[in-house]
Steps between C-alpha positions, in 0.01 A plus 500: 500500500789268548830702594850379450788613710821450352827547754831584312849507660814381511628126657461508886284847477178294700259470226406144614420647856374836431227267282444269782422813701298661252282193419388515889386846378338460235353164369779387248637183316867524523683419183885503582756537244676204612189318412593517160914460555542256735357181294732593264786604738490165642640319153832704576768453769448894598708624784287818556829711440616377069311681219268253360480429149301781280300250319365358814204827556354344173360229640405693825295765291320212336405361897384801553319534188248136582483690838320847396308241281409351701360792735316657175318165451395446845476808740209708432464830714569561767792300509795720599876440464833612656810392220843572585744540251872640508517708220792763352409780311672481150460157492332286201418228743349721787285646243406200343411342834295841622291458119378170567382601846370801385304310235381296743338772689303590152394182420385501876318824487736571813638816616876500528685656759878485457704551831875600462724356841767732491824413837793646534835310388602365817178415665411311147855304574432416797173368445595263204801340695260332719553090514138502500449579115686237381246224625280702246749506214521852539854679401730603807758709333560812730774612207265452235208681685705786595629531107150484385424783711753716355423409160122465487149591545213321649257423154264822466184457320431816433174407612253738659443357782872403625600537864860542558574393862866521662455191729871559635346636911134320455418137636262284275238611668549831485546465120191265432340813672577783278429288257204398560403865530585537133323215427113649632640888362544345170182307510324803640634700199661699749870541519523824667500393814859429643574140630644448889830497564 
């Protein structure tokens, strides 16, 4: 059976690197969400720090669309995924953008495992103000991130197999670990078993 891993967090939480890590883990395609932004990020003159234009996740949803496709089409089992996706709870977008991965996973016959990155405000701040992300088109508003976690909630599934891990103290490593330690519980059918520290 095919799994697919599906990192949510804020901007500058460390999805990108906790999947790096975890795909030395366990054997993984990596399917970024800036995958599906960036070609069309790169039509705008975007600063990283003004709110882009609403319309604009329109045509990113349909990117990502031809891309889970595209995976349906060609990846038989075993083929195994890690998406990453920055999802708010309450939001028609998030949801819509969790659906058509979760349909995916039918389609796919995979099992889903949704992982919840949870940092604390300040760590999260500091990580996103990095020069770094920009080169990636990645937003580097330390204001905006530390408003968004006042005001909102990392997307919850309400899927049965959710992790929520508060990455705020753990390296990449140590999170692709605990992960990962879901990952064979779940697959086991056994999620009694608590995951390292």
């Amino acid at each position: 059976m095919s799994i697919f891993v599906l990192l949510m967090g804020f901007p500058g939480v460390g999805k990108l690197m906790i999947a790096t890590e975890l795909s030395s883990l366990f054997p993984a395609k990596i399917i970024d969400n800036h995958w599906f932004n960036n070609p069309i990020l790169r039509v705008l003159d975007d600063d990283g720090v003004t709110p882009l234009p609403k319309g604009l996740w329109e045509y990113t949803g349909r990117v990502r669309q031809a891309v889970l496709d595209a995976i349906v089409a060609y990846c038989p089992p075993p083929a195994n995924f890690i998406f990453t996706h920055a999802g708010i709870d309450g939001d028609d977008r998030s949801a819509r953008t969790y659906q058509q991965i979760s349909d995916a996973a039918r389609r796919c016959g995979a099992l889903l495992v949704p992982i919840r990155l949870l940092c604390d405000e300040e760590e999260l701040a500091r990580r996103i103000s990095t020069p770094a992300r920009r080169d990636r088109l990645k937003s580097i508003d330390a204001q905006a991130s530390r408003e968004k976690s006042r005001q909102a909630r990392v997307f919850d599934p309400k899927h049965r197999f959710t992790l929520d891990l508060d990455v705020t103290a753990k390296t990449a490593e140590v999170s692709a670990a605990a992960i990962q330690h879901h990952i064979l519980s779940v697959a086991a059918g056994d999620l009694g078993s608590p995951a390292p520290a």
